[in-house]
C-alpha positions as CSV (number, residue, x, y, z in Angstrom):
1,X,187.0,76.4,113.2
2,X,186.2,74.3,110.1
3,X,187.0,71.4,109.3
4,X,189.9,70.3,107.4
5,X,190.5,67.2,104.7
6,X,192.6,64.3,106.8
7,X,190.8,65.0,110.3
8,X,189.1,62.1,112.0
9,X,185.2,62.4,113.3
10,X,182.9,60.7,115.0
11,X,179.6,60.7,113.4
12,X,177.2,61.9,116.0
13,X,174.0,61.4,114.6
14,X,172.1,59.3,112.0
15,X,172.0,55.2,111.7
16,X,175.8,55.4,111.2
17,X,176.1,57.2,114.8
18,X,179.1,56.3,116.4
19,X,181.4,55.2,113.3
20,X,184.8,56.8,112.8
21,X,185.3,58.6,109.9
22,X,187.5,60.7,107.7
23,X,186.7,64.2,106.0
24,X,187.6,63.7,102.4
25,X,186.2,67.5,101.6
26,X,184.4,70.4,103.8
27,X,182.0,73.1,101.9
28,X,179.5,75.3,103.3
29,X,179.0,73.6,106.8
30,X,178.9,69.9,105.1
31,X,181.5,67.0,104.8
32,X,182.1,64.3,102.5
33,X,183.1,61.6,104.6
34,X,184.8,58.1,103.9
35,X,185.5,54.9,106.3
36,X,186.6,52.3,103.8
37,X,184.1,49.9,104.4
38,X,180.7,50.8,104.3
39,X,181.8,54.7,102.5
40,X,184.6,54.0,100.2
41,X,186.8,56.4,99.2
42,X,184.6,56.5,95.5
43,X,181.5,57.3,96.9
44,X,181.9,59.3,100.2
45,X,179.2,60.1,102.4
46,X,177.9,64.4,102.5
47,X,177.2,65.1,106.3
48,X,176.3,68.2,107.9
49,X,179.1,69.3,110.4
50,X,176.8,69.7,113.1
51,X,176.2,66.0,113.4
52,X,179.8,65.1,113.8
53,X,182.3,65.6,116.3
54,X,186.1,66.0,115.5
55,X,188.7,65.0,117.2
56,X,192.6,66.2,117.2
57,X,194.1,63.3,115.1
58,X,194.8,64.6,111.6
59,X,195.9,61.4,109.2
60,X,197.9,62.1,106.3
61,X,195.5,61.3,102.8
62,X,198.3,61.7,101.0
63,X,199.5,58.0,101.9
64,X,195.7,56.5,101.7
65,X,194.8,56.0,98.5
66,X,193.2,52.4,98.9
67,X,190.6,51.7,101.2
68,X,192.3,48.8,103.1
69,X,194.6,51.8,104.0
70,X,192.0,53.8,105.2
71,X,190.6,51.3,107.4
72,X,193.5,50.2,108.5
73,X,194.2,53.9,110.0
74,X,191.2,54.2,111.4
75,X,191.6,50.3,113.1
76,X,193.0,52.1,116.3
77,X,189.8,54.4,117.0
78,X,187.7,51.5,116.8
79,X,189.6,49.7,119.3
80,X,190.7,52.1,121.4
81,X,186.9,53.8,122.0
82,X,187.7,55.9,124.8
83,X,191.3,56.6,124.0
84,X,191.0,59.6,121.8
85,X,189.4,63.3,122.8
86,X,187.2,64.7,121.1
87,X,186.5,68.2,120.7
């Protein structure tokens, strides 16, 4: 199933292994990737999908247009490490 603009990941692989993210964009089995911190939303980060791992949270990017919004949505999945399945 690929991977759709809005849906959280969990990078999986890399130096940035472990740190939320969300997909910006998805083309031919790669992602663009932003966190609002260290991957603004200007200059996301292109990651292959198999070094990711999605989840079933889908965040609207509609309403996130800054990055203090972004990070601020993705505050809970830091904090809450073992509260959200992945897939």
């Amino acid at each position: 199933m690929p991977l759709e603009a809005g849906t959280v990941v969990r990078s999986a692989a890399g130096h940035d292994s472990g740190s939320w993210f969300v997909v910006l964009s998805a083309e031919k089995g790669f992602v663009r990737l932003a966190d609002g911190k260290t991957r603004p939303l200007e200059k996301p980060k292109r990651k292959s999908e198999k070094h990711i791992r999605k989840t079933n949270t889908r965040l609207d990017l509609s309403s996130i247009n800054t990055n203090k919004k972004l990070r601020e949505a993705l505050r809970e999945f830091r904090g809450n490490e073992g509260g959200n399945q992945l897939v």
